[in-house]
VOGU-498420 format. One line per 5 residues: their letters; for each residue x, y, z of C-alpha. Coordinates in steps of 0.1 Angstrom, whole numbers, plus 5000, padded with zeros to 4 digits. Example, Ala and Ser with C-alpha at 12.3 -4.5 7.8 and 13.67 -1.06 7.14 Angstrom:
REM VOGU-498420
AS	5123:4955:5078; 5137:4989:5071 $
REM end
This chain:
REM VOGU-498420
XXXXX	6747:3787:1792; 6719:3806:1802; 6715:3839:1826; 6685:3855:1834; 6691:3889:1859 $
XXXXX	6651:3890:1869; 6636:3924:1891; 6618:3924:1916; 6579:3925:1905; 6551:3937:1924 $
XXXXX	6522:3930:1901; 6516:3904:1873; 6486:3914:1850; 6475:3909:1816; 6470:3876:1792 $
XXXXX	6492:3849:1780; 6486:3815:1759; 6494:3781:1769; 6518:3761:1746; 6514:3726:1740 $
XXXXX	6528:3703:1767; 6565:3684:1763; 6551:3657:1784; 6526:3651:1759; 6543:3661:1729 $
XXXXX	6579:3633:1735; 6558:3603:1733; 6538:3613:1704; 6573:3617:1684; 6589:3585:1694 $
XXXXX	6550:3570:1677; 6565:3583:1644; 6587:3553:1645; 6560:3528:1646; 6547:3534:1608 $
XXXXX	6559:3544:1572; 6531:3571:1570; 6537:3608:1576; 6524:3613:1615; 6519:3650:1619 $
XXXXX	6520:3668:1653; 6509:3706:1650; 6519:3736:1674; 6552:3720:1684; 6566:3741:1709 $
XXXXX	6604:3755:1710; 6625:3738:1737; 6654:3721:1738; 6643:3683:1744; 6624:3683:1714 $
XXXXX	6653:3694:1695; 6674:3664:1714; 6646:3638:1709; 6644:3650:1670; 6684:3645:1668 $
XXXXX	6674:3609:1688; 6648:3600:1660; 6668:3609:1631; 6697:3585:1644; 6671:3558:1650 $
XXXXX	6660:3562:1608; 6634:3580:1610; 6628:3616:1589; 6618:3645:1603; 6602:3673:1584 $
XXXXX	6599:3708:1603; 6576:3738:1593; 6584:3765:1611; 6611:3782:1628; 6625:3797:1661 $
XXXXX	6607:3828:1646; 6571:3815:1643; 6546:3819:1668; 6539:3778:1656; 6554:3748:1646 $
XXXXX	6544:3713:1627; 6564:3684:1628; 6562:3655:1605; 6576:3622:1611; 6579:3589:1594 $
XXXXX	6601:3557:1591; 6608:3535:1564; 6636:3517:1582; 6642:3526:1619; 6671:3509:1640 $
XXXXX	6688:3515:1673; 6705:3552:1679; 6743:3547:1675; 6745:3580:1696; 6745:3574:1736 $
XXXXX	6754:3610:1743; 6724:3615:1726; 6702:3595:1745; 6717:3603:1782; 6710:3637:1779 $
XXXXX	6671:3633:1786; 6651:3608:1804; 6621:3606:1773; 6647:3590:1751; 6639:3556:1767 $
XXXXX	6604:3558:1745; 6626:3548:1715; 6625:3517:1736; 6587:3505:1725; 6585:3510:1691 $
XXXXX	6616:3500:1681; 6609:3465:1694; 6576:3465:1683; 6589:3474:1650; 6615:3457:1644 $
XXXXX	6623:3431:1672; 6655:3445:1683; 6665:3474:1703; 6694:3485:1721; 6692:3519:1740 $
XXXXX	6716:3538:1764; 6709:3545:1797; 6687:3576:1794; 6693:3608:1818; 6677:3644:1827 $
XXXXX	6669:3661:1856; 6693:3646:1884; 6658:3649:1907; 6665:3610:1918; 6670:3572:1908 $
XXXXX	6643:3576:1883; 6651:3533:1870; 6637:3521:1844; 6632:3487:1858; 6594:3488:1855 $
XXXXX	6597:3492:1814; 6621:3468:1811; 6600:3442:1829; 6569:3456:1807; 6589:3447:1774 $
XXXXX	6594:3411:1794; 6559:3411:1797; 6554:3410:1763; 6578:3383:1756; 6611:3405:1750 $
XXXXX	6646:3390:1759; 6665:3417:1775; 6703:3414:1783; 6713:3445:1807; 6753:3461:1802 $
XXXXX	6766:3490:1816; 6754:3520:1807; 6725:3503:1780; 6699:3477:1775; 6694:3453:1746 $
XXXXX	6659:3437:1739; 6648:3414:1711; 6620:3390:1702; 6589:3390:1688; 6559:3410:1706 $
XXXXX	6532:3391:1718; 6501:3406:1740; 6502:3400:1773; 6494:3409:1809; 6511:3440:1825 $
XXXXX	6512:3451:1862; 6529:3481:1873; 6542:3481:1912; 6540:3523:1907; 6517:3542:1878 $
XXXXX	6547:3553:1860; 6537:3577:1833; 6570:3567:1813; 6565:3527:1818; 6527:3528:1809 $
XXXXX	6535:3548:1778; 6569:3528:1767; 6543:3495:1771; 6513:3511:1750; 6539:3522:1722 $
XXXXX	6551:3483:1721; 6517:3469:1728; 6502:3484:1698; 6519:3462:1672; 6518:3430:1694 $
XXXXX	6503:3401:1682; 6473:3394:1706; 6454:3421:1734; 6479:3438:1760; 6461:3446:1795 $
XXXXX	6480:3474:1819; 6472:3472:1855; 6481:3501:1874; 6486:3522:1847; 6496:3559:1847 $
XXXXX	6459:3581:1846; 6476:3613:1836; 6465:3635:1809; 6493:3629:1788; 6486:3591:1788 $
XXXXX	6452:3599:1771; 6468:3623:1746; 6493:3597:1735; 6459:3571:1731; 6444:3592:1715 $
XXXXX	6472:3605:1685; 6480:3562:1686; 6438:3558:1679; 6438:3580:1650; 6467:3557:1635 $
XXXXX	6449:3528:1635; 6457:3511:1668; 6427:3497:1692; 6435:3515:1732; 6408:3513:1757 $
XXXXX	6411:3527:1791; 6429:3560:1784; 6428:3575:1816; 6422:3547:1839; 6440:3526:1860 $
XXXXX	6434:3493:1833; 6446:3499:1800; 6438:3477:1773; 6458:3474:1740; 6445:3450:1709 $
XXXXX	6473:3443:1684; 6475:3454:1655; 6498:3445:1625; 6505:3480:1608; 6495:3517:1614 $
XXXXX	6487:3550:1596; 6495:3583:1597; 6474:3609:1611; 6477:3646:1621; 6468:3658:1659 $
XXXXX	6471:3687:1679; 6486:3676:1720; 6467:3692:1747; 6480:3723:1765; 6510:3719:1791 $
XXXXX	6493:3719:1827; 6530:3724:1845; 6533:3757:1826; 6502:3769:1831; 6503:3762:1869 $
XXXXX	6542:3779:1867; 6525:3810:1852; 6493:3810:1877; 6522:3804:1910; 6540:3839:1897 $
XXXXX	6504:3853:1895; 6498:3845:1931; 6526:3860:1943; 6517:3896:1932; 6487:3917:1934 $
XXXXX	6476:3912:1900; 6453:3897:1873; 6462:3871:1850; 6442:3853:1825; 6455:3821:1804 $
XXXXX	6441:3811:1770; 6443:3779:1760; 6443:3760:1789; 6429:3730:1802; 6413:3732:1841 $
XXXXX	6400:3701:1843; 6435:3690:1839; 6450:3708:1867; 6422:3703:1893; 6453:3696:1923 $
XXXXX	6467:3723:1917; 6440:3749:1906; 6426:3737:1944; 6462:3746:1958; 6460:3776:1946 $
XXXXX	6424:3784:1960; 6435:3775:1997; 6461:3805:1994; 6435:3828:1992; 6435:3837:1954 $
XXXXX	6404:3837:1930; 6400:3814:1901; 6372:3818:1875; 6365:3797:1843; 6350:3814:1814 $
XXXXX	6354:3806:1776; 6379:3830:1770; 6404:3810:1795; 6415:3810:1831; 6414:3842:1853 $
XXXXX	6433:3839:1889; 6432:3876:1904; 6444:3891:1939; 6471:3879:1961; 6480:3847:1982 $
XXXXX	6482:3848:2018; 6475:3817:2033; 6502:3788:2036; 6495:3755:2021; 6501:3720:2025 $
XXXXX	6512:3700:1997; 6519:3661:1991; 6529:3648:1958; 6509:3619:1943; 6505:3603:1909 $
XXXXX	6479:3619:1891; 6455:3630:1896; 6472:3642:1929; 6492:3671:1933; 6520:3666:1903 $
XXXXX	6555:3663:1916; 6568:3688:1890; 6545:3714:1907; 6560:3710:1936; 6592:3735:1931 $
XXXXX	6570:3766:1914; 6544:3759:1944; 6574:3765:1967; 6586:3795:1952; 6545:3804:1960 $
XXXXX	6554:3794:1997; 6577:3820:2002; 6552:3851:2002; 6530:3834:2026; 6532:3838:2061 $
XXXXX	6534:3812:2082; 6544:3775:2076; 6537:3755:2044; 6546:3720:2042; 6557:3701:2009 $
XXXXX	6560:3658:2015; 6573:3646:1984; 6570:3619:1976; 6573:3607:1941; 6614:3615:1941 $
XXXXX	6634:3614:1966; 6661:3641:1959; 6634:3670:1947; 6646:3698:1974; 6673:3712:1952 $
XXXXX	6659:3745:1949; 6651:3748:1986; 6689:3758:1990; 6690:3783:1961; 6661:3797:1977 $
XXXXX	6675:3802:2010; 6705:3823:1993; 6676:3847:1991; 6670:3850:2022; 6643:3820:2024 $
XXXXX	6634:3800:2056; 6633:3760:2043; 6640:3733:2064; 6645:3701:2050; 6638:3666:2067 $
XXXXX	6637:3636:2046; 6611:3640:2023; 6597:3673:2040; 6602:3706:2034; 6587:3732:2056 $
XXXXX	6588:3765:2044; 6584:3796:2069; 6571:3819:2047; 6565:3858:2045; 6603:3872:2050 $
XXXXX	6617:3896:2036; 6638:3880:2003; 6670:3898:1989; 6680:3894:1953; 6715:3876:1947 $
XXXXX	6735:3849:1923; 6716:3819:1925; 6715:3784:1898; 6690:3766:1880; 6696:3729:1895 $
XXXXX	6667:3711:1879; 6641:3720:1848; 6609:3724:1875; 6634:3737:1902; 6650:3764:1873 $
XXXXX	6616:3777:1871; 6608:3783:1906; 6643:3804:1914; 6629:3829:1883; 6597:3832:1904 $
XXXXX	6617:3835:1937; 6636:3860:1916; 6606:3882:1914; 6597:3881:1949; 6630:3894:1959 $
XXXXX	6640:3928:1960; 6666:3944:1937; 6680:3921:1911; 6683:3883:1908; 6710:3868:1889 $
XXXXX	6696:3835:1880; 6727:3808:1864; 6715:3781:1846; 6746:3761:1831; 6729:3729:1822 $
XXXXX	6699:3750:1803; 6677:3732:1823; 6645:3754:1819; 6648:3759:1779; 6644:3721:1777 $
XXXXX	6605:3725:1794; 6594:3760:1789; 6590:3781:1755; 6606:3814:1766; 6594:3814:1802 $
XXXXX	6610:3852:1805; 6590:3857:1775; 6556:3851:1790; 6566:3867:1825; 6574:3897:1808 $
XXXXX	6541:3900:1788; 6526:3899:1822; 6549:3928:1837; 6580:3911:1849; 6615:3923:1837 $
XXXXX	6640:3901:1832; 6667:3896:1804; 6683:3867:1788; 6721:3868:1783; 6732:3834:1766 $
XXXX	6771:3830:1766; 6795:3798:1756; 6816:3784:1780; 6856:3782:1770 $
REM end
């Protein structure tokens, strides 16, 4: 169990670099179970669902080989699998939702699979219905028990269309797909950044993806793939967590290592506040304070991304005036919004709506982590507050998304300490 006891900060300033993104990074480790080769994935970062998902990959066969430590600034990882099989583990798998990625290449692979009921964030129903009737697609028989899923047959390509562009369905499919006998054709598909990432690293193993990025994904089969070595793209959620804490202060913050043109939504968000944003080879610059309230609706991307939603709140509260949040991707994503008001924060909640009367005065107190995204935005809440936040998070929700989030606060001018005790 984590606690973080987080001051109250006035100005953020200085530099800080981007780590690679854990959205992007999952899906590309469950690939090392499609091939024999070595796959290599450089500048790893440290958090706690990579360390689940290697524990995941090691009880489905495959071996893991890990350069680097807690202690270095960067981390390789290098996977392969002679003979990969269904986890035994469902404690394993229920722990976080990416563990239903073994899904895909485990069929693919080796025409079986039999997965647990994955879990996570408890943010909503989150089913897995639309990669189940993917595998079906592709000519899988699947037999549904409580609590897990069993699919078999031999892959054949097929046609594909998603009812919602589920980023975790449209990558599930493509990890199957690319081992299918015949071409595989995803309408609907998820466009998000990660989705091209994952096409890319599957690419430079020999598979055949078109449409990266698009809402038509097309997948030609092929019998075996290679290994390959790739770098994942930079994580947008941090760097738009890092730019919301900038906002709130009086302050100058530049990332390295970021990519804009992945976070247009939000980077235009943040520009209605009130705050400047400049571009230049050296990284991302936002400078001065928000003022102005925002309205905010969550859409598949490249709309506003659901897990901004919570850091973009925690924005909200320094505004004056009302901002409004309709979310609308899950339907239990207001957690936070009662943490928040034990601070002294004005939320009312109706439905799907949250409207946030921004610009009160916030008083630090004992508050909990309730979600990864939501985690995140109490520590910013925590700096907006005066005196001292004590932020609980019992679950270690925010160690599974961010690489030492008080770390990269602090570099900027926040205080806040870790204390990390066992439960008896």
């Amino acid at each position: 169990m984590a606690t973080y006891r987080i001051r109250h900060c006035e100005r953020l300033s200085g530099e800080v670099s981007i780590h690679a993104a854990k959205n992007a990074v999952l899906p590309l480790m469950c690939a090392g179970l499609l091939t024999r080769e070595p796959v290599t994935i450089e500048h790893v970062p440290e958090l706690t669902d990579v360390h689940t998902l290697l524990e995941i990959l090691t009880d489905c066969g495959a071996c893991v080989r890990r350069d680097g430590d807690r202690h270095a600034p960067v981390s390789t990882l290098t996977l392969w699998s002679d003979d990969p099989h269904s986890p035994t583990s469902s404690d394993l798998l229920s722990r976080m939702r990416a563990s239903v990625l073994v899904m895909g290449p485990l069929l693919a692979r080796t025409g079986y699979a039999r997965v647990a009921l994955p879990g996570g964030c408890a943010i909503g129903q989150r089913p897995i219905d639309l990669h189940i009737k993917g595998m079906q697609a592709l000519g899988a028989e699947v037999q549904l028990t409580p609590g897990s899923v069993t699919l078999q047959g031999r892959l054949r390509g097929g046609n594909v269309y998603l009812d919602f562009p589920s980023v975790g369905a449209t990558e599930n499919i493509i990890l199957a797909a690319v081992l299918c006998k015949g071409t595989t054709r995803i309408e609907n598909a998820a466009k998000e950044p990660e989705i091209i990432d994952l096409c890319t690293f599957l690419n430079a193993m020999g598979a055949h993806i078109s449409g990266g990025g698009t809402g038509t994904i097309i997948i030609e089969g092929r019998e075996a793939l290679h290994g390959c070595t790739h770098r994942p793209i930079p994580d947008r959620i941090e760097a738009g967590t890092i730019l919301c804490a900038s906002a709130m202060t009086e302050g100058s913050v530049l990332l390295r290592g970021v990519r804009a043109d992945h976070m247009r939504a939000v980077l235009f968000k943040l520009s209605e506040t009130g705050v400047t944003l400049r571009e230049s080879p050296a990284g991302l610059r936002l400078t001065g304070r928000a003022s102005q309230p925002v309205q905010v609706r969550t859409l598949a991307y490249p709309g506003f991304p659901t897990d901004m939603q919570a850091p973009m709140m925690a924005l909200a509260l320094r505004l004056r005036g009302t901002s409004v949040f309709l979310e609308t991707v899950f339907e239990n994503r207001f957690m936070h919004a009662r943490e928040m008001a034990r601070l002294g924060a004005s939320i009312r909640i109706e439905d799907r709506i949250a409207l946030v009367n921004g610009g009160r005065i916030l008083a630090g107190t004992a508050v909990t982590s309730t979600d990864l995204r939501g985690g995140a935005a109490m520590m910013l809440a925590g700096l907006a507050a005066e005196g001292e936040t004590i932020l609980r998070d019992p679950c270690g929700h925010i160690a599974r998304g961010y690489e030492d989030l008080p770390g990269m606060l602090n570099a900027l001018g926040a205080v806040i300490t870790v204390e990390e005790t066992t439960d008896s």
